[in-house]
C-alpha positions in Angstrom: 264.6 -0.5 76.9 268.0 -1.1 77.4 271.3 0.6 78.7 272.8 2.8 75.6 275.9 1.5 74.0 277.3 5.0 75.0 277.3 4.2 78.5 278.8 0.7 78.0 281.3 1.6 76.0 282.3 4.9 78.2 281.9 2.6 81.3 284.7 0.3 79.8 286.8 2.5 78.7 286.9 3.9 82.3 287.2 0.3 84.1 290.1 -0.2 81.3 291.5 2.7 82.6 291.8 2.4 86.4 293.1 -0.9 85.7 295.9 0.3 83.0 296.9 3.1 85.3 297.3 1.0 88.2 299.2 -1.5 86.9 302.0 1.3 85.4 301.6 2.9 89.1 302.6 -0.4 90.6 305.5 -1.0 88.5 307.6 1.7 89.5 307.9 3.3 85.7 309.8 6.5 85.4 307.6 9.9 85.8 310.7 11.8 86.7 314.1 12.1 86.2 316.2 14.6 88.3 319.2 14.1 90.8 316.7 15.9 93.1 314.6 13.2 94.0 317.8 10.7 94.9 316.0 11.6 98.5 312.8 11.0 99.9 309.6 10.5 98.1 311.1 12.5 95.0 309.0 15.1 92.9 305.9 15.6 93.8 303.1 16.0 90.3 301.1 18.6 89.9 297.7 17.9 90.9 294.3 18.3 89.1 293.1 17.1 85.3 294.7 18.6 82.2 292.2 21.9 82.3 293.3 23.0 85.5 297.0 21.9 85.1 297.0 24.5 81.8 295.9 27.3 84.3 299.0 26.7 86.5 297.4 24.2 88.6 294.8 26.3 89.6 291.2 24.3 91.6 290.5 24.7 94.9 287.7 26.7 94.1 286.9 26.0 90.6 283.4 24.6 90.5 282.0 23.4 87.1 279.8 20.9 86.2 281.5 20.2 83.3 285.1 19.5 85.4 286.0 17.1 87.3 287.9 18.6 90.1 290.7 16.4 91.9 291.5 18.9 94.4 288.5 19.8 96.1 285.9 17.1 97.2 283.6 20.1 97.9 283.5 20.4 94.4 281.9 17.0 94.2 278.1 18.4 94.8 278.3 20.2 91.9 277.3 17.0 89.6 274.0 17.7 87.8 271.7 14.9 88.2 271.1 12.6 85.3 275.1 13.1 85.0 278.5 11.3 84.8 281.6 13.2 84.8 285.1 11.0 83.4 288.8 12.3 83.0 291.4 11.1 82.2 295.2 12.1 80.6 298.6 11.2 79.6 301.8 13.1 79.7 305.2 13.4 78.2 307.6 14.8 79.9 311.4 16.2 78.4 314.2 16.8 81.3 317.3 18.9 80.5 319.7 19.3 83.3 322.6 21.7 83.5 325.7 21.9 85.5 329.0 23.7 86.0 331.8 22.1 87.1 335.5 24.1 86.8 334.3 26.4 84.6 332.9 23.5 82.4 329.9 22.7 81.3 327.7 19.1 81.9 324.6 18.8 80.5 322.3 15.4 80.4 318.6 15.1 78.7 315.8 12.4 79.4 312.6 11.3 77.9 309.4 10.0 80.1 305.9 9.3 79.2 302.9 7.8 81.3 299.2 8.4 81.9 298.7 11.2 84.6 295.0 11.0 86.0 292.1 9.6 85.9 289.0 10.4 87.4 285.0 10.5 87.7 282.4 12.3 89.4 278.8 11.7 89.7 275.3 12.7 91.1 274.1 10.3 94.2 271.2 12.2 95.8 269.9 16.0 95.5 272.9 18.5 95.9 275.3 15.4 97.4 278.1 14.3 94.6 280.3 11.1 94.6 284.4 11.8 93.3 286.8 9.4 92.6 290.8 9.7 91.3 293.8 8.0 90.6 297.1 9.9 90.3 300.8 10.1 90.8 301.8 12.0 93.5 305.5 11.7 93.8 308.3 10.4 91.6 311.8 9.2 91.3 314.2 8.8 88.9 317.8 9.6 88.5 321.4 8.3 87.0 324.1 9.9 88.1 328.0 9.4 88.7 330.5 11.4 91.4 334.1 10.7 91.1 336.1 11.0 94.3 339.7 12.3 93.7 343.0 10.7 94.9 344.0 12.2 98.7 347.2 10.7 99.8 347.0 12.0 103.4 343.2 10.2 104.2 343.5 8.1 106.6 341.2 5.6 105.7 341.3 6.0 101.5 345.0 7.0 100.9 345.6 3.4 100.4 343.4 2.8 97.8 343.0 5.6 95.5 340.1 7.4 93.6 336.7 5.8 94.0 334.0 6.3 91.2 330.2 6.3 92.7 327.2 5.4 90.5 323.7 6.2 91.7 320.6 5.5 90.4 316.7 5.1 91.7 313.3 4.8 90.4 309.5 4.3 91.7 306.6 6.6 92.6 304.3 7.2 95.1 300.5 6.8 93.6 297.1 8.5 95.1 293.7 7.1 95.1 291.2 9.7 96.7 287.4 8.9 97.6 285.3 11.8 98.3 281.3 12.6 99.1 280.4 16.5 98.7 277.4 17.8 99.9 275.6 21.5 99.4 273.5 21.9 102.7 272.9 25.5 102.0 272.8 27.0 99.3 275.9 28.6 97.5 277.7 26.9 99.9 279.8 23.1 99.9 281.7 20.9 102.5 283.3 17.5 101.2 285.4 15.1 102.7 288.0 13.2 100.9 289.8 9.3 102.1 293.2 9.3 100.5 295.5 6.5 100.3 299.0 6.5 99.5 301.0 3.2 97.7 303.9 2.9 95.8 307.5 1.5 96.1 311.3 3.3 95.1 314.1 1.3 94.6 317.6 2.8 94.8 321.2 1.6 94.2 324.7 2.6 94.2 328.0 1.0 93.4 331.0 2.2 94.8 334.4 0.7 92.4 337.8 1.9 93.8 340.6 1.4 92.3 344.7 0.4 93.6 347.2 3.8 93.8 349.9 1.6 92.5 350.2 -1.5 90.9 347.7 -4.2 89.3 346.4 -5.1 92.7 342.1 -4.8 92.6 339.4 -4.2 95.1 336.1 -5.4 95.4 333.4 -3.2 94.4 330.7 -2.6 97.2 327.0 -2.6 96.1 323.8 -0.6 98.0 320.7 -1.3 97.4 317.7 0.3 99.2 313.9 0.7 98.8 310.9 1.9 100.4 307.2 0.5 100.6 304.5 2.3 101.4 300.9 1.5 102.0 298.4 4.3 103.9 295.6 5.9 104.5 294.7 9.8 105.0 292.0 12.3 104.9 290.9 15.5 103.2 288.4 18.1 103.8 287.2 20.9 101.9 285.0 24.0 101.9 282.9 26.3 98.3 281.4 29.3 98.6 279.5 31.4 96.0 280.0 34.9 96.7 278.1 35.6 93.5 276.7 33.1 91.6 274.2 34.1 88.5 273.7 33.2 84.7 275.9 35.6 83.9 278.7 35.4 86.3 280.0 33.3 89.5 282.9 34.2 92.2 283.5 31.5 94.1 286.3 30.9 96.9 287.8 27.2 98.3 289.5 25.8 100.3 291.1 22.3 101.3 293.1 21.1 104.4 294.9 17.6 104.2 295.6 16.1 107.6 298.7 14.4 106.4 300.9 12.0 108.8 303.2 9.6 109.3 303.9 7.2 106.4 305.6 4.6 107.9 307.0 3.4 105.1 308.8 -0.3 105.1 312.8 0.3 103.8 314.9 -2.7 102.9 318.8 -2.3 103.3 321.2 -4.2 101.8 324.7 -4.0 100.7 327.1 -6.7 99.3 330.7 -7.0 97.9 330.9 -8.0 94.8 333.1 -11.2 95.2 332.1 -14.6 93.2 329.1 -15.0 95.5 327.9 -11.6 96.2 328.8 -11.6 100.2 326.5 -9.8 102.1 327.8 -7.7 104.1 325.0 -5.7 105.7 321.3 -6.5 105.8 318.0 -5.2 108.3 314.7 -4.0 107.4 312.7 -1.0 109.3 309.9 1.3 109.5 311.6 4.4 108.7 309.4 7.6 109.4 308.4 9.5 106.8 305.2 12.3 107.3 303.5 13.6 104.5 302.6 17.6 105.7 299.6 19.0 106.7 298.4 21.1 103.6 296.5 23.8 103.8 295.2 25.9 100.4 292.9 28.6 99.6 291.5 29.9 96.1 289.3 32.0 94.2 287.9 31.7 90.9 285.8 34.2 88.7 284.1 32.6 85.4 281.7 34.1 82.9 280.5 32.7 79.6 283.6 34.2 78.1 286.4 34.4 80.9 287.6 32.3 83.8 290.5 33.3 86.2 291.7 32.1 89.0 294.2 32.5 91.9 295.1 30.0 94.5 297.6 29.6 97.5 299.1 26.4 98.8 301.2 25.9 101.9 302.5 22.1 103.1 304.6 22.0 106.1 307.7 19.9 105.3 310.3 20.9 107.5 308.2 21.1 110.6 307.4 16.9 110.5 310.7 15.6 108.7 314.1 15.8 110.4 317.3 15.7 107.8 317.5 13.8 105.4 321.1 12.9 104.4 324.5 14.6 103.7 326.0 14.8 99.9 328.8 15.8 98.2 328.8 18.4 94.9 330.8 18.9 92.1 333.1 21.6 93.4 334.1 19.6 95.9 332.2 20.9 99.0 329.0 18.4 100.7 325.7 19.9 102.0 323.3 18.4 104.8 320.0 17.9 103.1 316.9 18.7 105.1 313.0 19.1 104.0 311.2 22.8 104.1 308.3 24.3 104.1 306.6 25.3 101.0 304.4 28.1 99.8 303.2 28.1 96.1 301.0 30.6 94.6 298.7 29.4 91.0 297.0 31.8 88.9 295.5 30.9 85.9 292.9 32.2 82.9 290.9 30.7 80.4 289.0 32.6 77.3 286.4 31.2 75.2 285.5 33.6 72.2 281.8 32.1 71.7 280.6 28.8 73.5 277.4 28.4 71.1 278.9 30.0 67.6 277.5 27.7 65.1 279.3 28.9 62.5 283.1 29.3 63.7 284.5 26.1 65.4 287.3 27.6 67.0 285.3 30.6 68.6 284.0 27.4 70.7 287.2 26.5 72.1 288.4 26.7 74.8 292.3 28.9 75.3 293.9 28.8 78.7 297.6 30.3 80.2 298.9 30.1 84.2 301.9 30.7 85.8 302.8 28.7 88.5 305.8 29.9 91.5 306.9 28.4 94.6 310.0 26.6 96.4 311.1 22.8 96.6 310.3 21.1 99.5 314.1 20.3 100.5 317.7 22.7 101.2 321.1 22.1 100.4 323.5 23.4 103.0 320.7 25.6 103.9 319.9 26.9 100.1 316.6 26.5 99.1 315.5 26.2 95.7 313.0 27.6 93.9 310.7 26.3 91.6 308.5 27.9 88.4 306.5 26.7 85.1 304.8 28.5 82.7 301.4 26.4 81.2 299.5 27.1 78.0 297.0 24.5 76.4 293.6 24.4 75.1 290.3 22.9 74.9 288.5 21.2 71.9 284.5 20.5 72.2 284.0 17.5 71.1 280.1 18.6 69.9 278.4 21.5 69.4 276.3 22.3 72.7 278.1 19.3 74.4 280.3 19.5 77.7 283.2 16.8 76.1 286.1 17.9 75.5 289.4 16.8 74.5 292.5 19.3 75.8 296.2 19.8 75.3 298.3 21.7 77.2 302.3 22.3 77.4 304.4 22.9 80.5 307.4 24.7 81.1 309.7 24.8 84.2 313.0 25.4 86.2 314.4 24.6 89.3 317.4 25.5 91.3 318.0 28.4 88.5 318.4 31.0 92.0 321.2 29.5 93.5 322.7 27.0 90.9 325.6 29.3 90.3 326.7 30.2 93.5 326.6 26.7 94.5 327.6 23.9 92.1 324.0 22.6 92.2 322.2 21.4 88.8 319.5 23.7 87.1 316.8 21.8 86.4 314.5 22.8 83.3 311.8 20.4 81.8 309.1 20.7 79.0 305.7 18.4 79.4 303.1 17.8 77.0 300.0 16.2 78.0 296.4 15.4 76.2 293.8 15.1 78.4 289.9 13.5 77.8 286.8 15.2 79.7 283.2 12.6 78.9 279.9 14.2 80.1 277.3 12.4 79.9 273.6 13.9 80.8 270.8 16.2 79.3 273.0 18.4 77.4 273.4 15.5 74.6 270.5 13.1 75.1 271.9 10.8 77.6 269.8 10.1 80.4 271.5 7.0 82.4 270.3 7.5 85.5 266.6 6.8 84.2 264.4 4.4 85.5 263.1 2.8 82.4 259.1 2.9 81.7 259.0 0.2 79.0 260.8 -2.8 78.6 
């Protein structure tokens, strides 16, 4: 008897897979683009596979044998034996940014696309489950131009005259996360997680003044920068089934990342830009750089018909990261830029009319809505931003009684809509679209891979 061409074919694809998506996570491809992540680490993604990311995020305690949950290893000891659970999902993403300057308006648009997740869970010994995933967790990407007026009376530039300054940046941060989950009572879950952290950003600027009178030229003065990061951090996580029968389940979660210190390796380097490109400053250094301690609670209600949701998150930013840098804005002012705590709160719902309706194929699907709200992890001058996004998607079974799936699900957001106003600071609103691929394989479709065979 040999191995089914199901499970080659699926085990390919998902070897194909990590490969593909760490090769686009090592080169440093744009996930984001806002002037927002010119510091730091840049934005971080939303975690969790397409199902939960069309709830709002929600899944610290979402525990389904038919999902793969990223956010909770706990979760992991829900794998069925005789099972194997693979995700994975790619997402475009449309970013419209919006400014006023003088009572005008400025507006700029970009286009990224890249895959988002991938992931597998399955069954290694009775109520103990093995998770893996790959995912973004932070990314940068920006262009973006300030013009410095003129001023006769400076000391140091009144010789010179105005200076234009280009900025621009890309990379990520990526997150591979090992987990073991084990139910050692029943109704109830622990898992613990191994997370490590690579990526590289690259930034530049180039700073091109020009002479107050005459033909007379200056050499332009060229930054470039970049962080590399390679570590390793851990994860714990807690289920419990307050109720848990065929007909219903409440369960509650929750997750604490230990976070620290990313040392990452940053590269300086500016030049003139003469004939030969004269360096005039170079040194390398271990800058420090902590991820926060996380800490994130949920619920979640499912019956054959409804699932909701509701979870918490809170990373402390501001309490590990001292200030980041000082920048100028368009009305002429600068702000000190410093990271901040965060508190998000995800709710989410998913309806399915009729999982087993043999006669109406959409009554099987699956149709989910969240609503996610929270702030950005950094202040300008002391103004924080905050942060929203509206998800809908849905889920398509890819066979009647079967756990497969293939979903869709669009995301809408905004940032920096409270104080963008008041402050000369860009209003950042995006639109992502993302399909997403869930494979089960076990009893529910014949597929028994875990079998020892009788006959050869």
């Amino acid at each position: 008897m040999q191995v089914k061409k199901t499970f080659r074919s699926l085990f390919g694809a998902a070897v194909l897979s990590c490969l593909a998506a760490g090769a686009v996570a090592q080169t440093s491809s744009i996930n984001a683009f806002s002037p927002y992540t010119m510091y730091g680490i840049g934005e971080l993604s939303t975690p969790g596979t397409l199902s939960m990311r069309s709830m709002g995020g929600v899944g610290v305690a979402v525990r389904n044998p038919g999902v793969a949950n990223m956010l909770n290893p706990a979760a992991f000891s829900a794998a069925p034996r005789k099972t194997f659970l693979f995700s994975f999902g790619i997402e475009g993403q449309n970013y419209y940014n919006s400014q006023s300057v003088d009572n005008t308006s400025k507006k700029s648009a970009y286009n990224t696309f890249n895959f988002h997740d991938i992931a597998f869970q399955i069954p290694i010994a009775k109520k103990v489950g093995l998770g893996f995933s790959l995912a973004p967790y932070s990314s940068v990407g920006y262009r973006t131009q300030y013009y410095r007026e003129y001023r006769p009376n400076d000391p140091v530039w009144g010789n010179i005259g105005p200076m234009q300054y280009t900025y621009q940046g890309e990379g990520d941060l990526s997150e591979v996360k090992l987990g073991v989950g084990w139910e050692p009572f029943k109704n109830f879950s622990v898992g613990i997680a191994a997370q490590y952290y690579w990526g590289r950003i690259d930034r530049t600027y180039v700073a091109v003044p020009a002479a107050v009178v005459g033909d007379g030229n200056f050499n332009s003065i060229v930054g470039t920068g970049s962080y590399s990061i390679s570590q390793f951090k851990g994860q714990v996580g807690l289920q419990w089934n307050a109720i848990f029968s065929p007909r219903r389940a409440l369960t509650f979660g929750t997750t604490f990342d230990f976070g620290g210190d990313l040392r990452p390796r940053s590269e300086e380097r500016i030049y003139t830009s003469d004939s030969s490109s004269t360096p005039v400053k170079g040194d390398t250094t271990n800058l420090k750089l902590v991820l926060p301690r996380q800490l994130a609670v949920g619920a979640y209600y499912q019956t054959s018909r409804w699932a909701v949701g509701l979870d918490y998150v809170y990373q402390n930013w501001g309490g590990r990261n001292k200030g980041i840098a000082r920048t100028a804005v368009a009305n002429g002012g600068s702000f000190d830029i410093a990271y901040t705590d965060t508190h998000t709160v995800k709710f989410g719902v998913e309806f399915t009319p009729s999982r087993y309706d043999a006669r109406n194929f959409f009554k099987r699907w699956s149709y989910r809505a969240g609503l996610r709200y929270g702030n950005y992890n950094q202040t300008f001058g002391g103004h924080g931003l905050d942060q929203y996004a509206v998800t809908l998607g849905f889920g398509i079974p890819v066979r009647f009684f079967g756990t497969s799936a293939i979903d869709v699900g669009v995301e809408y957001g905004s940032r920096g809509f409270n104080v963008s106003r008041q402050t000369g600071l860009i209003r950042q609103r995006y639109f992502k679209f993302a399909v997403g691929f869930s494979l089960f394989a076990g009893s529910e479709n014949g597929e028994y891979w875990f079998v020892r065979p009788k006959y050869d």
